[in-house]
N, C-alpha and C positions, 0 to 999 in steps of 0.2 A: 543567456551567456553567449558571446559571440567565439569565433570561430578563436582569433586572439586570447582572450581569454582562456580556450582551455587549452592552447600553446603554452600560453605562460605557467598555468597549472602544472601544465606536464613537465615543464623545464625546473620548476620550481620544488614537484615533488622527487625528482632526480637530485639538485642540489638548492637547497632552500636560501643560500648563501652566495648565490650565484648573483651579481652586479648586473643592474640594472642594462649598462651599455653591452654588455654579453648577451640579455637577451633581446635587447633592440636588433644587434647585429646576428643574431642566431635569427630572427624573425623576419630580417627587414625592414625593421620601423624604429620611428625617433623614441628617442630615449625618456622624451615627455609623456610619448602614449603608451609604453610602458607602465611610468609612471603613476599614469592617468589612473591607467584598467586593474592595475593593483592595488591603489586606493579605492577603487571603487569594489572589487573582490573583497576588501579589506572589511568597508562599508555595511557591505553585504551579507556578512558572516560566511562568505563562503570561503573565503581564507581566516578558518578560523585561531592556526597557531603557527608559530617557525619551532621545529625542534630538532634535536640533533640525536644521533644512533650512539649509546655509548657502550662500547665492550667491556662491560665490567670485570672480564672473568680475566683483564690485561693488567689489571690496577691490584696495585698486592697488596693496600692497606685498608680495601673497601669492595665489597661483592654485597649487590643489592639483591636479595631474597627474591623472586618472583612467584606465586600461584596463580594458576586458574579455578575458578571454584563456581559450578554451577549449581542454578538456584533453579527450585521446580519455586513458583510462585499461584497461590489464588489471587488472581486480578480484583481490583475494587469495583465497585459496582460501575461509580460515575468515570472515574478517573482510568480504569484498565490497569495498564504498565506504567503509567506514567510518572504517577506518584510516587510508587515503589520504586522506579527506576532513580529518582530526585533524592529519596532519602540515601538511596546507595551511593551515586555519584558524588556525593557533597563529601563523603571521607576521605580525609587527608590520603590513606594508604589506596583507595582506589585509585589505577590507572588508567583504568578500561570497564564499558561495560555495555554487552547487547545484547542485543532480545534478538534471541534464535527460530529456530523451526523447529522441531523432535523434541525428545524426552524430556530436556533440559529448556527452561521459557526466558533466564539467562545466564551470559556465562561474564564474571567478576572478574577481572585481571588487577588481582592484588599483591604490594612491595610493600618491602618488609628490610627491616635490618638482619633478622632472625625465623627459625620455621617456629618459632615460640611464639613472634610478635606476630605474626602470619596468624597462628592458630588461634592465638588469644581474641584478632582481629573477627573470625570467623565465630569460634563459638558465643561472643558477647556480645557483637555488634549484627553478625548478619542471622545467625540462626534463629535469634532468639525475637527479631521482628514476626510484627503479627503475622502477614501474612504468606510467610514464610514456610514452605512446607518440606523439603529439603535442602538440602546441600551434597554435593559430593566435591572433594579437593583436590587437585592434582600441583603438587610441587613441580617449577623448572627444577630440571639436572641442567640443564646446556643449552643455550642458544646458541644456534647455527646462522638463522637469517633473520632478521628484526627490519620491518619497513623496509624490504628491499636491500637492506646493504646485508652481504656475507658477512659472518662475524668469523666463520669457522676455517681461520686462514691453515691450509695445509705447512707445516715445517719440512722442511726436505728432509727424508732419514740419510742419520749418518753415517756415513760408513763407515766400517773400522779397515785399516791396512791390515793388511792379509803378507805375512812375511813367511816367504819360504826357507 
């Protein structure tokens, strides 16, 4: 990866939606080699997706459910994490999912309409694979910062008049 390249990256994971001649001119270079080197990122799989940060907890007619739910796993003989990792990641409700260090071997970031659809998710689909040997859950309450953006805007308090 050239030096460009992780310019662009950087600029890119700040705002993903940021015009190509922005970062030409943020860089210094033509708009084509921009271009070029993002197609070829693209190519690459090292720009693997564009997404966007959404504050759900703003939208009054829809809050999406989130847990983290870590899995202690027996690795397969030939295949290790790998496998196991493939059958997780293919569920519609998975967001997220890595293979850690300590106690836990990984930790699932699963969405939900519901902590019922959530839990159903867990006890049917993840526990109950073979080599599966815990789980422990933890429900979001609150997201504060997701990918960098703050979500947890302060409101100014209000004041009340004070009448003598």
């Amino acid at each position: 990866m050239t030096d460009i390249d992780a310019k662009i990256i950087s600029l890119l994971k700040e705002n993903a939606r940021l015009p190509n001649d922005k970062i030409a001119t943020a860089l210094n270079i033509s708009e084509d080699k921009v271009q070029d080197a993002i197609s070829n990122l693209e190519a690459k799989g090292i720009i693997a997706a564009y997404s966007v940060v959404i504050n759900d907890a703003l939208i009054d007619d829809h809050e999406t459910i989130k847990a983290l739910v870590e899995l202690s796993v027996a690795p397969e003989k030939k295949t290790g994490y790998d496998a196991i990792a493939k059958r997780i990641y293919n569920y519609p409700n998975v967001s997220g999912l890595y293979l850690l260090s300590g106690q836990y071997d990984f930790v699932v970031v699963v969405e939900g309409a519901s902590h019922k659809e959530i839990s159903a998710f867990v006890f049917d689909k993840l526990a109950t694979q073979q080599n599966i040997t815990s789980t422990n859950t933890h429900f979001v309450f609150k997201k504060y910062k997701e990918q960098g953006a703050v979500l947890d805007q302060e409101e100014s308090p209000k004041r009340v008049a004070i009448v003598a």
